[in-house]
C-alpha positions in Angstrom: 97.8 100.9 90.6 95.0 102.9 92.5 93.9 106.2 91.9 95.2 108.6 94.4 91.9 110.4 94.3 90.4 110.3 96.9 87.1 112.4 95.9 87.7 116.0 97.3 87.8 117.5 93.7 88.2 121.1 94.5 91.1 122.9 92.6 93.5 125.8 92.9 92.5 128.3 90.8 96.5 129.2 90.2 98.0 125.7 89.3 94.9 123.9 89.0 96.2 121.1 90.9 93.5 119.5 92.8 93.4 120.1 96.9 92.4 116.4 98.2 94.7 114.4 95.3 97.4 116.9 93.7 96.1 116.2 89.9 94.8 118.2 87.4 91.6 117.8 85.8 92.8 116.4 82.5 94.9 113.6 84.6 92.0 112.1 86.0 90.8 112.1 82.9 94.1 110.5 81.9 94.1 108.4 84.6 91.4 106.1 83.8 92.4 105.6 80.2 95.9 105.1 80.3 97.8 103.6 82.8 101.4 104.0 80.6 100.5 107.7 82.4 99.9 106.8 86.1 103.4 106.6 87.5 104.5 109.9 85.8 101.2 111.5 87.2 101.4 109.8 90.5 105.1 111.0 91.1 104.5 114.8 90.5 101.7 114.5 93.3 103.7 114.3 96.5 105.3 117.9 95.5 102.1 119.7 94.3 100.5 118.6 97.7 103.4 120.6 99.4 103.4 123.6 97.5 99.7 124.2 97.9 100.1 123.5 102.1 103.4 125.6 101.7 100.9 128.5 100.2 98.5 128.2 103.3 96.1 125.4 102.0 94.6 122.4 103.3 95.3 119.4 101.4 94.4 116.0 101.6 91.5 114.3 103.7 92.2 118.3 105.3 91.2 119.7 102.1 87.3 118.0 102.7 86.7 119.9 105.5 87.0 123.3 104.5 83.9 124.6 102.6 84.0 125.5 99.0 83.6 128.8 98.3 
């Protein structure tokens, strides 16, 4: 399974969920090592995504083009 990252990397300092991917930083982490994990992670990501646009951000390949504060 691929890694839904897709190297944006910037995170919501509320939920920590990352803008360009949805994960936290601990999942990526989690990611590489265990792939029992990846569906589970992978399946919460679609609905982080939306709450963060929902709550004004840009997420996504969106998310790259904003500049880091």
């Amino acid at each position: 399974m691929a890694s839904p990252c897709i190297d944006i990397c910037r995170y919501d300092e509320t939920t920590g969920w990352c803008f360009g991917c949805g994960m936290l930083k601990p999942e990526k982490k989690r990611w590489k090592k265990d792939k029992e994990e990846r569906p589970a992670i992978r399946a919460a990501l679609p609905q982080r995504l939306s709450a963060l646009a929902t709550a004004g951000h840009a997420t996504g390949e969106a998310a790259a083009k904003k500049k880091k504060k």
